[in-house]
N, CA and C atoms as an extended XYZ file, in Angstrom:
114
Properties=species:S:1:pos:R:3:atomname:S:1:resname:S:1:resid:I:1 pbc="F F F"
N        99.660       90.503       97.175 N   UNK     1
C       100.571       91.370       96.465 CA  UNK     1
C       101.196       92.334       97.471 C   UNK     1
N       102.560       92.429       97.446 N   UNK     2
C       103.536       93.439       98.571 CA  UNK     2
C       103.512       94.032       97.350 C   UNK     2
N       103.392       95.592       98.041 N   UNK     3
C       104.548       96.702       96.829 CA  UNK     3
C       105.020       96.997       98.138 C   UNK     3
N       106.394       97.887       97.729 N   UNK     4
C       107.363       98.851       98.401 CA  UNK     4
C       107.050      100.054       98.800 C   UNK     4
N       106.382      101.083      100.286 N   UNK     5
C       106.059      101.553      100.874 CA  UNK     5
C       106.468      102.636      100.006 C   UNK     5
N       107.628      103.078       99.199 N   UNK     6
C       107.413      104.406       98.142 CA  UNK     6
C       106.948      104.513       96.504 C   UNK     6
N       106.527      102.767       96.318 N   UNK     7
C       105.648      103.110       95.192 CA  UNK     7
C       103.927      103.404       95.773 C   UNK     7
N       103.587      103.155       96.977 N   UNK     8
C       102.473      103.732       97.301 CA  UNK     8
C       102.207      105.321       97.544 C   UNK     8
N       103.241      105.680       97.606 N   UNK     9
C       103.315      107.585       98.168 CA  UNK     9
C       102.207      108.239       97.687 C   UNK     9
N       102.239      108.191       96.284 N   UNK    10
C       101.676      108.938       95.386 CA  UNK    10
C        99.868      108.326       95.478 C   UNK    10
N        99.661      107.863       95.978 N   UNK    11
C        98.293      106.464       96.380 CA  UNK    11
C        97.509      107.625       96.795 C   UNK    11
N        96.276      107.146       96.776 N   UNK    12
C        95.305      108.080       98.085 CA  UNK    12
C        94.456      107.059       98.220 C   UNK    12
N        93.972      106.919       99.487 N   UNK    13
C        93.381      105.835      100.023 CA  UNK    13
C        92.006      106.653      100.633 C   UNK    13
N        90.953      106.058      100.586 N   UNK    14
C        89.318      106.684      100.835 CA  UNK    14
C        88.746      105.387      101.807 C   UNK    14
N        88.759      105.311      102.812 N   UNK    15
C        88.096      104.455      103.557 CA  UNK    15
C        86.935      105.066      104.300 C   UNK    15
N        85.610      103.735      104.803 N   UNK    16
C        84.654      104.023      105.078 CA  UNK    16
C        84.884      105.123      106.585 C   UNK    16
N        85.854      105.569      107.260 N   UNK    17
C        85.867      106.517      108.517 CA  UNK    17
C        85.951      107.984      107.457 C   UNK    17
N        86.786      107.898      106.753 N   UNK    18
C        87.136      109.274      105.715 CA  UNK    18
C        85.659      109.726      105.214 C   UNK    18
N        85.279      110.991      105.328 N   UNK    19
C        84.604      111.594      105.135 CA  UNK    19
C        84.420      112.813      104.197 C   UNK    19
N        84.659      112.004      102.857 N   UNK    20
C        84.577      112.529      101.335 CA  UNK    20
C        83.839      114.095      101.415 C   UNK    20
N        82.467      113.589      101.639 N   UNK    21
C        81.756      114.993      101.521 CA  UNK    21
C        82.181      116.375      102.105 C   UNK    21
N        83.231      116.272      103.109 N   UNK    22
C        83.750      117.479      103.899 CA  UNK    22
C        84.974      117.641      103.302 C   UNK    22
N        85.651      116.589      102.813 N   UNK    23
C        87.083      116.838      102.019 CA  UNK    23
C        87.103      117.130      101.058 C   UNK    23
N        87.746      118.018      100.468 N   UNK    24
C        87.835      118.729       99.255 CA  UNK    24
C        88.471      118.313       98.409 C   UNK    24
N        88.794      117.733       97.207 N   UNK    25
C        89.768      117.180       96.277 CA  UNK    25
C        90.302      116.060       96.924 C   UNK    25
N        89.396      115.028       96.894 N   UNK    26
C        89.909      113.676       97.557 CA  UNK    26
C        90.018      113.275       96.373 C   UNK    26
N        89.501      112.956       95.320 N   UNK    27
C        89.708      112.226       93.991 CA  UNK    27
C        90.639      113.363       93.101 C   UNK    27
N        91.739      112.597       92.507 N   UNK    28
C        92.489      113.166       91.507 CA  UNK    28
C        92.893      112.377       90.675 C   UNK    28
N        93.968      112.826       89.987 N   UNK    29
C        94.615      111.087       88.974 CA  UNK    29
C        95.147      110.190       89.590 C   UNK    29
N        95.621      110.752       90.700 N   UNK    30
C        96.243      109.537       91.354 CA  UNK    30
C        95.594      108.201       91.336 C   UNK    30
N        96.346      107.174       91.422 N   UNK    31
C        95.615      105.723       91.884 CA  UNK    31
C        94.836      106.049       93.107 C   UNK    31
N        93.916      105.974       93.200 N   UNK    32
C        93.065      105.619       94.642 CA  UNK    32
C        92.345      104.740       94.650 C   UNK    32
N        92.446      104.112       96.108 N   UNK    33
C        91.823      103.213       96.548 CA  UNK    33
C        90.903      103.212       97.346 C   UNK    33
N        89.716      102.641       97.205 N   UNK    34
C        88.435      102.738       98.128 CA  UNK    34
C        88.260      101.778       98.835 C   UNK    34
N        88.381      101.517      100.205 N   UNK    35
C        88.846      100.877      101.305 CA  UNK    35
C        87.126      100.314      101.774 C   UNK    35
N        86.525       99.513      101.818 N   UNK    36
C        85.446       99.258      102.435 CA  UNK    36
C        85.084       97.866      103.020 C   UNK    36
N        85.562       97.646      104.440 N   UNK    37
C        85.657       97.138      105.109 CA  UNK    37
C        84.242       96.153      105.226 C   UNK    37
N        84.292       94.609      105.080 N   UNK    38
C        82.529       93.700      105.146 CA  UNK    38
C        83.007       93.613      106.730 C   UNK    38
């Protein structure tokens, strides 16, 4: 699946380097995606 680089804007992406516990308001309504690399 392609989408178009400005229907993702609004996206938030959480991958295993991102470090949730120190970031503050990583989860909101936005769509997010949890990135976890096998």
């Amino acid at each position: 699946m392609v989408l178009p680089l400005p229907h993702l804007y609004f996206h938030r992406f959480i991958g295993e380097e991102s470090d949730g516990e120190k970031q503050k308001g990583m989860l909101s309504n936005d769509p997010t995606w949890i990135i976890d690399p096998i």
